[in-house]
C-alpha positions as CSV (number, residue, x, y, z in Angstrom):
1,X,-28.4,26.0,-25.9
2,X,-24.8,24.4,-26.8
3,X,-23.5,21.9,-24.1
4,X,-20.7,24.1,-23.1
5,X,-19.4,20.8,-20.1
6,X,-15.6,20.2,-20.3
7,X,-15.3,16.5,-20.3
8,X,-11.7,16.6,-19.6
9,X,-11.8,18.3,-16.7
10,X,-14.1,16.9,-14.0
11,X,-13.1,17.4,-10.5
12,X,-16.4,18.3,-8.6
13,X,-15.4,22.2,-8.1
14,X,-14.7,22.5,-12.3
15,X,-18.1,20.7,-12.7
16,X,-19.8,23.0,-10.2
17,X,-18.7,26.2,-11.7
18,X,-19.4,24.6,-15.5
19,X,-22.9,24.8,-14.5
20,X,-23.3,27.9,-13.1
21,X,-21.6,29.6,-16.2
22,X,-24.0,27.6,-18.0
23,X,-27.1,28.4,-16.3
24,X,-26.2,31.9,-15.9
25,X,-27.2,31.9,-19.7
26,X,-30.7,31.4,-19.1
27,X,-33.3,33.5,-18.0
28,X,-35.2,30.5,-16.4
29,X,-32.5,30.0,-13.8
30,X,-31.0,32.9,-11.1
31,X,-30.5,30.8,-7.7
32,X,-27.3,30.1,-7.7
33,X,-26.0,32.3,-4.6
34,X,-24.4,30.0,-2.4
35,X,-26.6,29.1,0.6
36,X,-29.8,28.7,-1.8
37,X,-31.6,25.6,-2.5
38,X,-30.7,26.3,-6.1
39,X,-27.0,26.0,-5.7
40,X,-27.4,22.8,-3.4
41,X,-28.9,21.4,-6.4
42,X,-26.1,22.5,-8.7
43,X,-23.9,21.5,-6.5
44,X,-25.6,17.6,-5.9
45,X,-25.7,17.6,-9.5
46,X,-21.9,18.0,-9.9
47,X,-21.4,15.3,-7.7
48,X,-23.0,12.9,-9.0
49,X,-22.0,13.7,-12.9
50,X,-18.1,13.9,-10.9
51,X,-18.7,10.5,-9.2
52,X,-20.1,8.7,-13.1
53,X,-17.5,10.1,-14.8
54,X,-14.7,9.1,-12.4
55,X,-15.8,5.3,-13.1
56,X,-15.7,5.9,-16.7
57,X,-12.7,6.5,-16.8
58,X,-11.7,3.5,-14.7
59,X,-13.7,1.5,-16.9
60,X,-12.0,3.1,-20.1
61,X,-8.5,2.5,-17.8
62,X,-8.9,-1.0,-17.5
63,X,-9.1,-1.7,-21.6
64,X,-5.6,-1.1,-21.5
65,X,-2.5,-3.3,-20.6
66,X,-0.7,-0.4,-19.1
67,X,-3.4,1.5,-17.0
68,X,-5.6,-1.6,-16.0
69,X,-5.3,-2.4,-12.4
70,X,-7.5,-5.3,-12.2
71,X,-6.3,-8.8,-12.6
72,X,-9.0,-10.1,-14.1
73,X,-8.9,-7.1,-17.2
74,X,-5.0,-7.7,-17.0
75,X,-6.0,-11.3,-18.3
76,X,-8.2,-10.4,-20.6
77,X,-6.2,-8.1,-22.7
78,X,-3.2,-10.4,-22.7
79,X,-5.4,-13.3,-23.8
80,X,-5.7,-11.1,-27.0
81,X,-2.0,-11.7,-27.6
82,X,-2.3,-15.8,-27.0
83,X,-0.6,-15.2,-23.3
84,X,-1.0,-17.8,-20.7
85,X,0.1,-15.8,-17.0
86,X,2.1,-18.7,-15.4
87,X,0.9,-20.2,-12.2
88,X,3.1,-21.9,-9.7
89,X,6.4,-23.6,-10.7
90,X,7.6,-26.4,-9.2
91,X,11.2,-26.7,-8.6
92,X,13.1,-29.5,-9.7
93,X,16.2,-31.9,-8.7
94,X,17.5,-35.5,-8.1
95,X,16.7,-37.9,-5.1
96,X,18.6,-40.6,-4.2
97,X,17.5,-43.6,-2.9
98,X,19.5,-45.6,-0.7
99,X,19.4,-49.6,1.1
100,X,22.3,-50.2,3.4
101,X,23.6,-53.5,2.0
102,X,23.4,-54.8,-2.6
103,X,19.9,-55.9,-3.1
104,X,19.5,-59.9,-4.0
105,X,16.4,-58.1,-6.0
106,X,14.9,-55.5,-8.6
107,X,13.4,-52.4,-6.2
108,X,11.1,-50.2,-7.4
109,X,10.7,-46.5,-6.8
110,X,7.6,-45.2,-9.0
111,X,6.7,-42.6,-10.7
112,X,5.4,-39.9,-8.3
113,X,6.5,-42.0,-5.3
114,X,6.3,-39.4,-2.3
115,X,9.3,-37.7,0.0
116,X,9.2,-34.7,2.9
117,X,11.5,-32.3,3.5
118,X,12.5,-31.3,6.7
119,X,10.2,-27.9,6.7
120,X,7.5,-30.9,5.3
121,X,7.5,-30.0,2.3
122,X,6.0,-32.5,-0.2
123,X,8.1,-34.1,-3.3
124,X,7.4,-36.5,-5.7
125,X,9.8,-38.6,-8.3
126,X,9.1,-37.6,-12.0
127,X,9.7,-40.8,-13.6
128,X,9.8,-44.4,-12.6
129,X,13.5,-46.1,-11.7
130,X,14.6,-49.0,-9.8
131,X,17.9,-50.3,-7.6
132,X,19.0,-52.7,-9.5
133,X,20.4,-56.3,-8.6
134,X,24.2,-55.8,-6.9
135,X,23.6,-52.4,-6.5
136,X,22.8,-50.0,-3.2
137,X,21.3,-46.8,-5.0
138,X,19.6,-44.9,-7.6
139,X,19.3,-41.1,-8.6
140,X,15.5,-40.2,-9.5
141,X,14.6,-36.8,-11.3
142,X,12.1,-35.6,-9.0
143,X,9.6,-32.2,-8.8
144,X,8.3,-30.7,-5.5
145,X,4.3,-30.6,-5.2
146,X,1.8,-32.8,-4.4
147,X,-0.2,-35.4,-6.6
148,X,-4.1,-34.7,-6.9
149,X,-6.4,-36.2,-9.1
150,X,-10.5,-36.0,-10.7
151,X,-12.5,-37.6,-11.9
152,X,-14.8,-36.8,-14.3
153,X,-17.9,-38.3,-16.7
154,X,-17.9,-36.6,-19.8
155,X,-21.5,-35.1,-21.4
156,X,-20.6,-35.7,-24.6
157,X,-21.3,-32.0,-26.2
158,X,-18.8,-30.0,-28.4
159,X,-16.3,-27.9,-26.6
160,X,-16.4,-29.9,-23.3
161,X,-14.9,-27.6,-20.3
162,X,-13.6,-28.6,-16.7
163,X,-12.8,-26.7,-14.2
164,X,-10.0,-27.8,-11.5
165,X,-10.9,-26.1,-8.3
166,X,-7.6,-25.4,-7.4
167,X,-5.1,-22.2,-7.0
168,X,-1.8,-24.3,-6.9
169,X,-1.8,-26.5,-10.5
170,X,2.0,-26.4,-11.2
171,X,2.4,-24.9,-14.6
172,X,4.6,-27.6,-16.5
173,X,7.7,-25.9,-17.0
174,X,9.2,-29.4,-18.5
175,X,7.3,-29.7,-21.2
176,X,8.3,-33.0,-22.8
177,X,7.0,-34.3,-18.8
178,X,3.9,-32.3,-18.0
179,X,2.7,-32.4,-14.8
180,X,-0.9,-31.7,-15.7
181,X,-2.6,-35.2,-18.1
182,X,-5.6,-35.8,-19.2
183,X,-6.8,-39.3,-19.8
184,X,-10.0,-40.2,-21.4
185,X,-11.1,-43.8,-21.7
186,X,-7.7,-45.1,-20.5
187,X,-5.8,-43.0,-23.2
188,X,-3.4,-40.3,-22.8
189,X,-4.7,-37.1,-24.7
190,X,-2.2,-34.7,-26.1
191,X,-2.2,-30.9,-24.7
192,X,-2.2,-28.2,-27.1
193,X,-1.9,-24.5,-27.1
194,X,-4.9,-24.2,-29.9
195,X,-7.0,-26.3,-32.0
196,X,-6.6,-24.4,-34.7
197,X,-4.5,-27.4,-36.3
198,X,-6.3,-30.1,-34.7
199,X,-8.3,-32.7,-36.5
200,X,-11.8,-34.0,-36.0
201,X,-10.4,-37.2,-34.6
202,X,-7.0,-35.6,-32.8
203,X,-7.2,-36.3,-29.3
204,X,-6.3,-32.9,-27.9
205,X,-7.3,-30.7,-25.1
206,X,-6.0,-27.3,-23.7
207,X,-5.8,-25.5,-20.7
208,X,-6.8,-22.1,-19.9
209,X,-6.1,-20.1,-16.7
210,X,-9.0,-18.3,-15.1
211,X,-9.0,-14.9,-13.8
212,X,-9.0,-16.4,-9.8
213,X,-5.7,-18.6,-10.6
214,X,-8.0,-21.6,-11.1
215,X,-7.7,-23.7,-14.2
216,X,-10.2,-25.2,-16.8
217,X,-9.3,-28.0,-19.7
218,X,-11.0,-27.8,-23.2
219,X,-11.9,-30.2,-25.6
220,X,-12.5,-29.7,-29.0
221,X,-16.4,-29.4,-30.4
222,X,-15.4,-32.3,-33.1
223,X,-14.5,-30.1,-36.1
224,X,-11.2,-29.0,-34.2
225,X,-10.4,-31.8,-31.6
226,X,-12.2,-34.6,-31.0
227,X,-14.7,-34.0,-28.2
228,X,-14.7,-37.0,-25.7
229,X,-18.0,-39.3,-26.5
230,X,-21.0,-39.3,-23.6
231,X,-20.3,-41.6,-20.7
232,X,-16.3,-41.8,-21.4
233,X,-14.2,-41.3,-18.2
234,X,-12.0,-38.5,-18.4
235,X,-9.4,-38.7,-15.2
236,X,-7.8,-35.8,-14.9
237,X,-4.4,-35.9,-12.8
238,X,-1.9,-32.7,-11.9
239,X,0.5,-32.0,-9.1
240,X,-0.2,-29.2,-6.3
241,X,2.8,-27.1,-6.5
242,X,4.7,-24.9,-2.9
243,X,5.9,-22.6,-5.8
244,X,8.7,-20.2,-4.7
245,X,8.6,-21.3,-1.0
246,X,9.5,-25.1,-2.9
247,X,13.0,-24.3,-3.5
248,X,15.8,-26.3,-1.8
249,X,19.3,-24.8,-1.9
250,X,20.9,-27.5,0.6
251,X,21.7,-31.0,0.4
252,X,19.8,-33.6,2.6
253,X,17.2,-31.3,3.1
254,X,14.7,-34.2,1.6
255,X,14.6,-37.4,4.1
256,X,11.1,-38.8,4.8
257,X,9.9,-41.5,2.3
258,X,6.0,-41.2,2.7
259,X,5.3,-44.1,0.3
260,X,6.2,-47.9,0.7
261,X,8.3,-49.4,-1.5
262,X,8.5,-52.8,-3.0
263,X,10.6,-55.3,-4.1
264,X,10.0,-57.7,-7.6
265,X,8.6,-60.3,-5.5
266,X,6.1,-57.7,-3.8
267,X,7.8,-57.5,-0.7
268,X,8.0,-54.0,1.4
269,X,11.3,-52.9,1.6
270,X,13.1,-50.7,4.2
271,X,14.6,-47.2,2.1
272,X,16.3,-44.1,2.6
273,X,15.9,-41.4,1.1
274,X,17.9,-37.8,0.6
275,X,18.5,-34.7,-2.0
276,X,21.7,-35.4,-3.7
277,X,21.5,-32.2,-5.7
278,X,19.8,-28.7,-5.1
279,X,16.2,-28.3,-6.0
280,X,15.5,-25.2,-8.2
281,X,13.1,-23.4,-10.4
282,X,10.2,-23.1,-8.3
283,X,8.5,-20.0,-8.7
284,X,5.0,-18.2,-7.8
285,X,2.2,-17.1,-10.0
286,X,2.6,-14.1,-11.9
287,X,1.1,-11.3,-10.8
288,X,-0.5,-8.1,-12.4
289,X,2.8,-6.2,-12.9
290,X,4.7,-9.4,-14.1
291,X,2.0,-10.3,-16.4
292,X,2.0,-6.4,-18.1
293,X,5.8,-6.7,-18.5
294,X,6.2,-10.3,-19.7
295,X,2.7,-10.2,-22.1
296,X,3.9,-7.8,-24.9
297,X,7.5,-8.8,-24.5
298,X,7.2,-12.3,-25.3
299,X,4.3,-11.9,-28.1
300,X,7.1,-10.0,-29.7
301,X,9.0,-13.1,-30.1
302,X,6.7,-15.0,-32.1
303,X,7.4,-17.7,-29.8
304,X,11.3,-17.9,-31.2
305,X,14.1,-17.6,-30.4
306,X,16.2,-15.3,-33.3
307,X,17.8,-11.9,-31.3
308,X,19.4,-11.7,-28.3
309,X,16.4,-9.8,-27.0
310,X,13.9,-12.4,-28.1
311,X,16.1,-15.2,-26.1
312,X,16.0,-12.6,-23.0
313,X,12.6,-12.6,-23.2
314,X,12.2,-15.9,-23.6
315,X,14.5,-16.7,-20.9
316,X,13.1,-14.1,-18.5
317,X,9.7,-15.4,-19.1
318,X,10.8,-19.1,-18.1
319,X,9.2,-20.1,-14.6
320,X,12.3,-19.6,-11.8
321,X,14.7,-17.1,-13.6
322,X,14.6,-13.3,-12.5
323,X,17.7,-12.0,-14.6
324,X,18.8,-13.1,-17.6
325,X,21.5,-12.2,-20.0
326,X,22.4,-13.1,-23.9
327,X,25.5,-12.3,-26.0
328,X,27.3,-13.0,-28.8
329,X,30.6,-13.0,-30.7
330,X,29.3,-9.2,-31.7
331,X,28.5,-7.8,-28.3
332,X,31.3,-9.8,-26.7
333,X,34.1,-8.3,-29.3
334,X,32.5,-4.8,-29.3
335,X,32.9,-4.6,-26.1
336,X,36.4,-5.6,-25.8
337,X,37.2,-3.2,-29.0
338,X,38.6,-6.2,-30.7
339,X,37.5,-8.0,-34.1
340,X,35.0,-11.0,-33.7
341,X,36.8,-14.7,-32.8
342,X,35.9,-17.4,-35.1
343,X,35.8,-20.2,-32.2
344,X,32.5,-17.6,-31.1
345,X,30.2,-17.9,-34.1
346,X,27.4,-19.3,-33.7
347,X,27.6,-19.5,-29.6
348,X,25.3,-17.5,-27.7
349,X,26.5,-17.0,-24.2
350,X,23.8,-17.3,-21.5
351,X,24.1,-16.1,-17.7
352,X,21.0,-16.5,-15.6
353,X,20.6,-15.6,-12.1
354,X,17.5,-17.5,-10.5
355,X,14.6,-16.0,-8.0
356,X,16.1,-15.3,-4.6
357,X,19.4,-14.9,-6.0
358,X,19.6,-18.8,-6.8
359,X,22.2,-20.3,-9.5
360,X,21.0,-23.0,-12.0
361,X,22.5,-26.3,-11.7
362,X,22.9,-28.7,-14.7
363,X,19.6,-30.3,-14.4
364,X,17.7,-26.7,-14.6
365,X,20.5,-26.2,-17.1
366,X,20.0,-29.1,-19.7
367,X,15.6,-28.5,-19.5
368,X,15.9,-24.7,-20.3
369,X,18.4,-25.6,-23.1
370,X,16.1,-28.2,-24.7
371,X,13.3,-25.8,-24.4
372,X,15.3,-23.1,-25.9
373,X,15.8,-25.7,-28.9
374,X,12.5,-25.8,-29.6
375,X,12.4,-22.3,-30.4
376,X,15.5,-21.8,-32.3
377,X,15.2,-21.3,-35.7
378,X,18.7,-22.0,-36.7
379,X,21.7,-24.0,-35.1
380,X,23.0,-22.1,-32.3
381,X,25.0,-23.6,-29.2
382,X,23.9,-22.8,-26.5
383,X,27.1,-21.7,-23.2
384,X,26.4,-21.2,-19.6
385,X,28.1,-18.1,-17.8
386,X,28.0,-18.2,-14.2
387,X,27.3,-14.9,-12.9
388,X,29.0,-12.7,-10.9
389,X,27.5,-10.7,-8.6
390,X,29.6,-7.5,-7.7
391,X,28.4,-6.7,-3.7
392,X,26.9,-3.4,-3.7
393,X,27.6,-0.8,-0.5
394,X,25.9,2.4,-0.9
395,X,27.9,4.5,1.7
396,X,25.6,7.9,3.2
397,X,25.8,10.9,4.7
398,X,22.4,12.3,5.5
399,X,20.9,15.5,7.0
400,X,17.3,14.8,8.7
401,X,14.9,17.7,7.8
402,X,13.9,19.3,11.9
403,X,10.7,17.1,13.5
404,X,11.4,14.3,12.1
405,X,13.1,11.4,13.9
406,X,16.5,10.0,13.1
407,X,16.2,6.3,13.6
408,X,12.7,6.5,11.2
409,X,14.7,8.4,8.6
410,X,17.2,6.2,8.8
411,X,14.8,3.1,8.3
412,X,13.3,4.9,5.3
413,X,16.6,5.6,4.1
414,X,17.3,1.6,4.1
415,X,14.2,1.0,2.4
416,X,14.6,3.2,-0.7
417,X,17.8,2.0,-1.5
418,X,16.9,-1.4,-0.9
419,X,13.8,-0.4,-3.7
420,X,16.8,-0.3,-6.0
421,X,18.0,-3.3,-5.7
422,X,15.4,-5.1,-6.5
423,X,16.2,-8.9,-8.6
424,X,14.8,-9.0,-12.0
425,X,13.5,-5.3,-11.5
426,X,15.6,-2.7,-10.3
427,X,18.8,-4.4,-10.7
428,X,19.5,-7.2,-13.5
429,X,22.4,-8.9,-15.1
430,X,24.9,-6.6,-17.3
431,X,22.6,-3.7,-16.3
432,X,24.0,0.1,-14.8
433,X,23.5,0.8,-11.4
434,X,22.8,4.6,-11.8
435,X,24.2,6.7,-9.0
436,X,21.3,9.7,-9.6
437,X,18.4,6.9,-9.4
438,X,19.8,6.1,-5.8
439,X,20.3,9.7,-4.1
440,X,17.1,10.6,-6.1
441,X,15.6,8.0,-4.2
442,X,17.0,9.3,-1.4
443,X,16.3,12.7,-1.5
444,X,12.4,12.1,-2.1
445,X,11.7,11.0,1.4
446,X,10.3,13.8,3.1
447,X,12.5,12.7,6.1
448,X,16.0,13.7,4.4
449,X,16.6,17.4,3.5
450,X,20.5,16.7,2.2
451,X,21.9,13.4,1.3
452,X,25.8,12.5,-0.4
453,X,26.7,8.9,-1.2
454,X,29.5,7.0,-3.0
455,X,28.6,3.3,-4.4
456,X,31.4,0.6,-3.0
457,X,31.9,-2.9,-4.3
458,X,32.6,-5.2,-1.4
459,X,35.4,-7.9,-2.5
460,X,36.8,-10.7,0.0
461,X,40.8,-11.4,-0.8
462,X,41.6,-14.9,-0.7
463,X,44.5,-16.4,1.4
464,X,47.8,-17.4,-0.4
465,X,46.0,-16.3,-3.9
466,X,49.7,-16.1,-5.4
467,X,52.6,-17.7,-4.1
468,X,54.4,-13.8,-3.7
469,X,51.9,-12.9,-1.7
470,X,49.4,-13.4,1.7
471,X,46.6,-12.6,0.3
472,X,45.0,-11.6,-2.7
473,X,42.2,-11.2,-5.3
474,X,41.1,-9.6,-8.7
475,X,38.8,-7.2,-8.2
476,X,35.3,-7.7,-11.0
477,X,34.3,-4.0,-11.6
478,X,36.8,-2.4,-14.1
479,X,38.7,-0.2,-14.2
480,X,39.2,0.9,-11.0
481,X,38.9,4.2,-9.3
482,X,42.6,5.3,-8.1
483,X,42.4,6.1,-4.3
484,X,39.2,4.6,-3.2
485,X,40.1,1.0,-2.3
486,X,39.2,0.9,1.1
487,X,41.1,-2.0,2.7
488,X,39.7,-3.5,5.7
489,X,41.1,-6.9,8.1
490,X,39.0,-8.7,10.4
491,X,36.1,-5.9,9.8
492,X,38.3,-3.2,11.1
493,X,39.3,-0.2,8.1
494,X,42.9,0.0,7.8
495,X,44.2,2.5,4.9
496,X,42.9,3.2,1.2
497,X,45.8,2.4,-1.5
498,X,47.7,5.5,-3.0
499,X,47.6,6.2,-6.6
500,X,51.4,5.3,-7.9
501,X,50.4,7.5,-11.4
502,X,51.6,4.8,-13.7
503,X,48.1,2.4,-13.5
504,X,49.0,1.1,-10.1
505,X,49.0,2.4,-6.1
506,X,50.0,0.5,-2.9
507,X,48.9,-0.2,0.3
508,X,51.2,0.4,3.4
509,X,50.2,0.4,7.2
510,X,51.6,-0.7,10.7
511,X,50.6,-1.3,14.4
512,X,48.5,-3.9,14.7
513,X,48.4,-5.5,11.4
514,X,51.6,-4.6,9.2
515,X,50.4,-4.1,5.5
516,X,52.5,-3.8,2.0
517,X,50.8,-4.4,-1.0
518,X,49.9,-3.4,-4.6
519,X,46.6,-3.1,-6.9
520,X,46.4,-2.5,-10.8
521,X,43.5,-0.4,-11.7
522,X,43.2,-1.8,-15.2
523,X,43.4,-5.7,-14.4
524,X,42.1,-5.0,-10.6
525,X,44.4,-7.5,-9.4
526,X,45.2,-6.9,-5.6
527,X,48.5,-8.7,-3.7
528,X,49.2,-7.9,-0.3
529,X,51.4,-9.5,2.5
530,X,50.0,-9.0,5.7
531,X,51.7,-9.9,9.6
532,X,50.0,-10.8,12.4
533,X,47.6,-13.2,10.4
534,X,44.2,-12.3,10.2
535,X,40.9,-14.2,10.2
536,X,39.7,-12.5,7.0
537,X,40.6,-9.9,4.6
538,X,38.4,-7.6,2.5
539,X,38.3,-4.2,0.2
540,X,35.8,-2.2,-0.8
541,X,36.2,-0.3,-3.7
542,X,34.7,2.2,-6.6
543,X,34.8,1.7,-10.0
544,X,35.6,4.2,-12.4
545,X,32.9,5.2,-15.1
546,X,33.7,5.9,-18.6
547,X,31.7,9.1,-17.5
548,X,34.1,10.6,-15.3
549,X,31.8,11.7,-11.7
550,X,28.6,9.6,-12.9
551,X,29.5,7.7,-9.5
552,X,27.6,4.6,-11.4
553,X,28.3,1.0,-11.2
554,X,28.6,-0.8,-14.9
555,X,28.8,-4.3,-14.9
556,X,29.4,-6.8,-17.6
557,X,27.6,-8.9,-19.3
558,X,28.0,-11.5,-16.9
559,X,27.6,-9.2,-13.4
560,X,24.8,-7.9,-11.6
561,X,24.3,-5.4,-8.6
562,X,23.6,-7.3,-5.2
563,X,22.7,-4.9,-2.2
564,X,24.7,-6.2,0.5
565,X,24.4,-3.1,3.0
566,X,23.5,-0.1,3.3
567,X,26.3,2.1,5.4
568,X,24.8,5.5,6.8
569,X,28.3,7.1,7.9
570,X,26.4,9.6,9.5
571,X,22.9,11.1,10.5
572,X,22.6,14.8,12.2
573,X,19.4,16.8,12.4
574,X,19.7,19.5,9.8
């Protein structure tokens, strides 16, 4: 008898009735009513051949990139493609060091002397520097993490490993100043990201992360990379990094000095220390859904840097940044409709926007460029755009389907537009902000039977922006939408400009604030005199799409989306 079982279709009530049709074909079988003994069989039978086939697929599933859930399978398949998941990154910044009065003598601040923030966080310099004679001060390049070291007696046999039982090695993001080094016998060793170029004698090693976040060194088995000889010392030192939570965005965050310091003569000497500059690039381990977006992605560079969508993968790929953005003299003058400028060849414009809606500084600026160097394959030079990030409002109306409750819809509500402003996923730089993806959102929540929205871009006016006017501002999201510039003073809504039909409209108002003013819907300059003075001045605007009613946001190349609020006008049962 043909096997008759469909193996694409196993739920346990398919499998049971597979049977039965089956063994209805045969003489030898007729208990299959449904209280027999016969059928309880059948029916045990289908759930056990339901249950194995249920983890065969789930084993099948985790061969994959896209369908594999587990980390450890995750790691496996990318390893196919040479990709290393990045642990935690240790942000980066100056110290100062400070005596009150000129020093008579050399002092010395070491390499991986240690400081304390506030919040006692640990920091350590990364390189060595002293105050010199006549002087009160010195600025240190410094990391945040801890120093740890092992120490280790090697076996002598080919292809030496070593594990480092620890979760929080800092991955190295400065490559020309690793954190992680190896030293066997009193000699630094060089790492590598393969042997396949090393020598029989070349003092290499490389690091592999394990499937637990743990990390393991390898040495060569003599043929490719020397293997360390039996009885050598191998000391192996790396910094214990805070990750994301290491990032410092104010200054004199950093003031406890947890080392002594010395002068030439080997006296102690009494030192301050503070952060002079912000400390930035920290960032935590990649996890499963990072790793199955960034793997393919960068293996698709080749490890250089030639299109703008290898440098953005490149870029996006680089420990601390969640958006990035690259563009040329090509994008850059298609976009405007214009013919390319000379002055732009060979420029490619970068704008990054780091984790937790951070901005790089010149210190996480001049690192990434050198790394990007490394990659290029021609001579490009390389210009920093600060972004811009347009303040998104999503403004609601919502109907609450009957039995559910209005302050729980309204929480979910928040939620699911928040989902859409997510940095480095659901919102990134030069990237639409679709209308539909929001009020589809919206309208999946089992809570909300009817939902309207408009998206408004929140814009602070400065005082005396022009000397013919109060207050002013240009507005980032062009062109704007005539008749929805919503202007508000001290938090309180006072009118919406009217459209003047010639690329312009005006404010006006009275009582307690007196208004007069103008906006130009192609620049999106705004001028406006206003009496009594107020504290602060805002508008909050639409911009209008090329596709008239799309109701999207479009930034440039230089803007993302930032969810500011989320303003539910109203909420009535249905």
């Amino acid at each position: 008898m043909s096997n008759q079982l469909n193996y694409a279709n196993y739920s346990f009530e398919q499998i049971v009735i597979q049977l039965q049709n089956s063994l209805k074909k045969s003489s030898a079988w007729k208990d299959i009513y449904r209280s027999s003994s016969g059928e309880r069989l059948i029916e045990f039978l289908a759930a056990v051949l339901n249950l194995v086939m249920f983890y065969a697929e789930r084993r099948a599933e985790e061969s994959y990139l896209s369908t594999a859930q587990n980390r450890s399978s995750i790691i496996n398949i990318v390893s196919l493609l040479n990709y290393q998941p990045k642990r935690k990154t240790s942000s980066a910044g100056n110290l100062q060091f400070s005596v009150d009065s000129p020093t008579t003598k050399i002092i010395y601040i070491p390499k991986y002397t240690e400081c304390q923030s506030v919040e006692g966080v640990k920091f350590l310099t990364n390189e060595d520097a002293a105050i010199q004679k006549g002087q009160t001060s010195v600025t240190v390049s410094s990391i945040q993490g801890e120093l740890s070291r092992m120490e280790i007696t090697a076996n002598g046999l080919p292809s030496q490993e070593y594990l480092i039982n620890s979760t929080e090695v800092e991955n190295s993001a400065d490559t020309t100043n690793p954190t992680l080094r190896v030293v066997v016998n009193g000699v630094l060793w060089s790492l590598v990201t393969s042997f396949i170029d090393s020598g029989s004698t070349s003092q290499h090693y490389r690091i592999m992360n394990e499937k637990d976040g743990k990390v393991t060194v390898l040495f060569g088995d003599d043929t490719n990379g020397k293997s360390p000889e039996s009885g050598w010392t191998i000391q192996i030192q790396y910094i214990k990094s805070a990750g994301l939570s290491g990032n410092v965005t104010y200054l004199d965050k950093i003031t406890t000095l947890n080392d002594t310091i010395y002068d030439e003569d080997g006296g102690s000497v009494s030192v301050s220390v503070t952060n002079i500059s912000s400390f930035l690039g920290g960032d935590d381990a990649e996890d499963i859904e990072e790793i199955r977006y960034e793997a393919p992605r960068v293996f698709k560079t080749g490890d250089r840097g030639v299109s703008r969508t290898d440098l953005i993968a490149i870029l996006e790929n680089y420990s601390g940044v969640a958006s990035a953005n690259v563009w040329g003299e090509k994008e850059e003058a298609e976009a405007a409709g214009v013919e390319a400028v000379e002055e732009m060849r060979g420029v490619a414009k970068i704008c990054l926007v780091l984790q937790e809606w951070g901005l790089p500084d010149s210190t996480f600026k001049n690192t990434l460029s050198e790394y990007l160097y490394n990659k290029s394959t021609m001579t490009v030079r390389y210009v920093f755009v600060t972004p811009v990030f347009l303040n998104a409002i999503p403004v609601l109306d919502i109907k609450v389907t009957t039995g559910h409750s209005l302050s729980q819809t309204q929480a979910d509500v928040e939620a699911a537009v928040a989902e859409q402003f997510v940095l480095g996923d659901t919102t990134k730089l030069g990237t639409v902000v679709k209308y539909s993806a929001i009020l589809a959102a919206v309208h999946d929540l089992d809570g909300v039977a009817f939902a309207n929205m408009v998206l408004e871009i929140r814009k602070d006016l400065v005082k005396n922006y022009s000397s013919d006017c109060d207050w002013g501002e240009a507005l980032d999201a062009l062109p704007i939408k005539p008749e929805t510039t919503r202007l508000f003073i001290a938090d309180t809504y006072i009118t919406t400009d009217v459209d003047n039909k010639d690329g312009t409209g005006t404010f006006t108002a009275s009582g307690d604030y007196t208004v007069s003013g103008t906006i130009n819907y192609t620049t999106g300059v705004v001028l406006l005199d206003v009496s009594s003075v107020p504290s602060s001045v805002y508008v909050r605007y639409q911009q209008k799409d090329n596709v008239e009613g799309s109701g999207n946001i479009v930034p440039n190349f230089d803007q993302i989306c930032k969810l500011v609020d989320v303003d539910i006008q109203t909420i009535i049962m249905e």
